[in-house]
N, C-alpha and C positions, 0 to 999 in steps of 0.2 A: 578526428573521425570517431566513428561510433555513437552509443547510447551518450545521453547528455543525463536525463533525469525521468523521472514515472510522467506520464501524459494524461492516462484517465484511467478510470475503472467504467465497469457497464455492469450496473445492480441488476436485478432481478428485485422487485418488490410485489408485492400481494394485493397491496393497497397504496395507489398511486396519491391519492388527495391527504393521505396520513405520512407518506412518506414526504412529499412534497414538504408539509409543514414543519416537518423532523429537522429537513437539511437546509430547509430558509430560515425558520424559526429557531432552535434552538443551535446549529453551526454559524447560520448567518452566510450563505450559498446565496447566488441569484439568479435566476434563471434566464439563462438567455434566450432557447429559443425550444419548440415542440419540431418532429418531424410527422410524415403522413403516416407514419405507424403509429405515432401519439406518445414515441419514448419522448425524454424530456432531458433538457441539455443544460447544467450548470457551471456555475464559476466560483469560487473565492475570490475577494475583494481585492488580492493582493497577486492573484496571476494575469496574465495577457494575453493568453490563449484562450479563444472563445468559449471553452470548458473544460472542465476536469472531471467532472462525473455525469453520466450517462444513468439515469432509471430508467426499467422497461417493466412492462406487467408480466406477470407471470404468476405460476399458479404455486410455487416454490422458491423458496428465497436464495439468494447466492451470488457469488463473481461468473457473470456470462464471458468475460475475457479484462484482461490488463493491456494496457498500450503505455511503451514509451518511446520518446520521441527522442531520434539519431538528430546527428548535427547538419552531414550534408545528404542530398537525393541519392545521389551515389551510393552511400553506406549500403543502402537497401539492397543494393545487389551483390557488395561485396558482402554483406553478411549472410545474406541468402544462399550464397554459393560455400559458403563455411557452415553454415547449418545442416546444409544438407550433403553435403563433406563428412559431418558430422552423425548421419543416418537419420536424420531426423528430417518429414516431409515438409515441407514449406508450400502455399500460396500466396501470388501477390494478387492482390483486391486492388481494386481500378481506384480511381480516382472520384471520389463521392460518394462512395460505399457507405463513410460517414460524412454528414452536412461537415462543410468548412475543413475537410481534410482532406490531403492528399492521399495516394496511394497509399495501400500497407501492406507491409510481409508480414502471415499468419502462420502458425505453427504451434502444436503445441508441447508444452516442457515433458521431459522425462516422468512425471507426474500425473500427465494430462490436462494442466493446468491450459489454457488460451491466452496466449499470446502474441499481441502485435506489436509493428514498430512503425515508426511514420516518419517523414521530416519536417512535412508539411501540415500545421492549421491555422488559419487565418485567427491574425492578432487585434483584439479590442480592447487591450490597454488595460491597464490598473483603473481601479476604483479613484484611483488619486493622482491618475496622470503622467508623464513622465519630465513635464517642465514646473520647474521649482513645487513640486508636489510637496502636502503634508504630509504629517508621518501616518495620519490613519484616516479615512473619510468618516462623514459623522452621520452617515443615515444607515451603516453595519446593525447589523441585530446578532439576538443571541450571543454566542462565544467568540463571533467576529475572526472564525480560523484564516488564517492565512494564506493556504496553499494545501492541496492533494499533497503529503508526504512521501507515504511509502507505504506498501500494503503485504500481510504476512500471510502465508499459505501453508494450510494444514497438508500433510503429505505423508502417505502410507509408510509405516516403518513397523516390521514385521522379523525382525533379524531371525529365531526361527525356523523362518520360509526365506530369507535369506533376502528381504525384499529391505530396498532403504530408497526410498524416489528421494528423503532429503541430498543425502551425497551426490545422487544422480545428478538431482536438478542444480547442485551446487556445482558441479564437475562440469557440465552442460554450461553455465553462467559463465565461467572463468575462460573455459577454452573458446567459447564461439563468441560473445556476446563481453568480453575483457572484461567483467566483474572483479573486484578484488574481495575478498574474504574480513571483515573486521572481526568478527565474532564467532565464537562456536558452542555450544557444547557438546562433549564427548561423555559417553555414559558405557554400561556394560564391562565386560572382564578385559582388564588394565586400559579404560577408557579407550577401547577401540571404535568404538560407535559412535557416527557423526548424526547427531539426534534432533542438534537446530542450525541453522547457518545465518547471519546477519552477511548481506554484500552491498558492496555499494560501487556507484559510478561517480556520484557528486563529491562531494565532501562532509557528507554528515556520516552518522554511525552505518546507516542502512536505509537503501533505495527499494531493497526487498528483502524480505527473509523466508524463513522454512522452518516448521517445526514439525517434527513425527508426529503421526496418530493413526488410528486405526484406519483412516479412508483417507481420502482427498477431498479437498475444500476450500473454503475461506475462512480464515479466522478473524481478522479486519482489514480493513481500512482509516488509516490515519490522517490526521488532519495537523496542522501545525500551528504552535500558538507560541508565544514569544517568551514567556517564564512563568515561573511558578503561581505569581501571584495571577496569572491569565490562568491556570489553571483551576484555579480555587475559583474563579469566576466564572468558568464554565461547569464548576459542578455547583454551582448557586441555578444558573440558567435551566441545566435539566434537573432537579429540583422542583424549582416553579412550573417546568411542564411538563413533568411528573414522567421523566425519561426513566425506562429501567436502568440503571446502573450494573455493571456487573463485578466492577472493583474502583472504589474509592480514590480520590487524591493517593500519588502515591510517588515513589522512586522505583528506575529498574536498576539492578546491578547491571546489566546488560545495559549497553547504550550511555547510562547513566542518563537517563531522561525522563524526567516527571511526568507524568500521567495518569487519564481516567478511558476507563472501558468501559463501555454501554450498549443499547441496540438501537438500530432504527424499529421503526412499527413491524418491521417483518421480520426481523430476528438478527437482521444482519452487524455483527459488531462493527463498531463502529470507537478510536481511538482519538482524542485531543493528547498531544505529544507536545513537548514544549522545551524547548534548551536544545543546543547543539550537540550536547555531551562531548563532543571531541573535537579535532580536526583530521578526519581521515583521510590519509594521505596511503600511496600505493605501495611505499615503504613501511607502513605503520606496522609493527608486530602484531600478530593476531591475538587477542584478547580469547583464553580458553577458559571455559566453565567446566570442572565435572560434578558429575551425580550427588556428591554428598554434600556440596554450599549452592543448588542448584535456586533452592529455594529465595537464598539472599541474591541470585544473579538475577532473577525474575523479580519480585517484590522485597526490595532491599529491606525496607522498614522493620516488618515481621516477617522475613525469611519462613514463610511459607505458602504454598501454594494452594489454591483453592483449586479443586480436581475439574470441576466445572469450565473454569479455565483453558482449560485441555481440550476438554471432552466435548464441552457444548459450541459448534460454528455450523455453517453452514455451507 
């Protein structure tokens, strides 16, 4: 019962024919299909659901909402009724609301973040099929990512004003929607302060996180690639088409997962994630970071942070 894993994100882009070339050209996305509003519907080579990412035009960049997708139809109303159990308002959207998707319960997190959940979208198969399939098909481009990841969200922390939407939307995750907690850091006087949260429902480190900042937002969205040496080959790719970069080949202490941050044309970061780092399991001890090795929990290498980091999403 419940969440299984992330279903899509819904961009906000500025420049739809630049973004387009972003997420075919240099991730290696394919587009399946346009609707009559003119957003645009993609896939990774390596999922079966008719897409994972959603652009729309807009005049300002950013996450329009997150969707992931519950096990059975059912879920939807037992969660819904625990949600809002929970004080927190719910709508269910009909059936088609999005092409090739079932109904969805909408809501949004303690944060203001949008959020939906689905059971249902119509499945078109891997790139490679599901009978005696190879390991990778050969007309991929760019960094050829694998699958939509996990996507991290900036979230007002103000301690203060007394204000933490991270612990909210963590606390929120665990009781209604059965997240489990991998990751944390605690900061402030005797690490009282829950300042980022990694949770997950699958089995990797983190299906979403939270990290403190002054407002609310997006910080990225992740893509998935298979090791290190797929990493170093996707900062070759943006490179040659002259992608901003916003941090280097690299290790987190968190997660323990190789990675590069960059933007699409409208600013929105954008993450290739690679290794499993663990096997998270719901007995797993929580992995705690505090304030003063923060640096090597985030960019293990050079255990320091670029502020920017932090400061600059959308």
């Amino acid at each position: 019962m419940g969440v299984m894993r992330i279903g899509h994100a819904k961009l906000r882009v500025m420049d739809m024919n630049a973004a387009l070339k972003h997420y075919q050209d240099v991730l290696g996305l394919k587009e399946t299909m346009r609707d009559s509003n003119g957003d645009v519907y993609l896939k990774c080579w390596d999922e079966w659901d008719k897409y994972s990412l959603i652009l729309t035009s807009a005049d300002q960049a950013g996450l329009d909402h997150v969707a992931y997708k519950v096990e059975h139809e059912e879920d939807l109303e037992a969660l819904r009724q625990r949600i809002e159990a929970y004080g927190i308002e719910t709508r269910m959207l009909p059936e088609g609301t999005l092409p090739a998707t079932g109904r969805m319960l909408e809501f949004k997190l303690p944060s203001g973040h949008v959020m939906r959940l689905y059971a249902y979208k119509e499945q078109v198969g891997t790139e490679v099929g599901s009978l005696n399939p190879d390991p990778w098909p050969d007309d991929v481009k760019g960094s050829a990512v694998h699958w939509l990841d996990h996507c991290l969200l900036m979230c007002e922390l103000d301690p203060e004003k007394g204000i933490n939407r991270v612990a909210e939307n963590t606390q929120f995750m665990k009781t209604c929607l059965d997240f489990y907690l991998s990751e944390q850091v605690m900061v402030g006087p005797g690490n009282s302060i829950q300042a980022a949260a990694w949770l997950f429902r699958s089995t990797t480190p983190h299906d979403i996180a939270f990290v403190g900042g002054p407002t609310n937002g997006l910080h990225h969205i992740a893509f998935y690639l298979d090791d290190w040496a797929d990493v170093l080959k996707s900062a070759d790719v943006m490179g040659k088409n002259r992608v901003k970069i916003d941090v280097a080949p690299t290790r987190h202490g968190i997660t323990r997962g190789t990675t590069i941050y960059f933007f699409d044309p409208s600013g929105n970061r954008n993450e290739t994630f690679a290794g499993l780092g663990y096997l998270a399991q719901p007995d797993r001890p929580v992995t705690t970071w505090t304030e003063e090795d923060l640096g090597r929990g985030i960019f293990f290498h050079s255990g320091e942070i670029n502020e920017a980091f932090t400061t600059v999403y959308t």
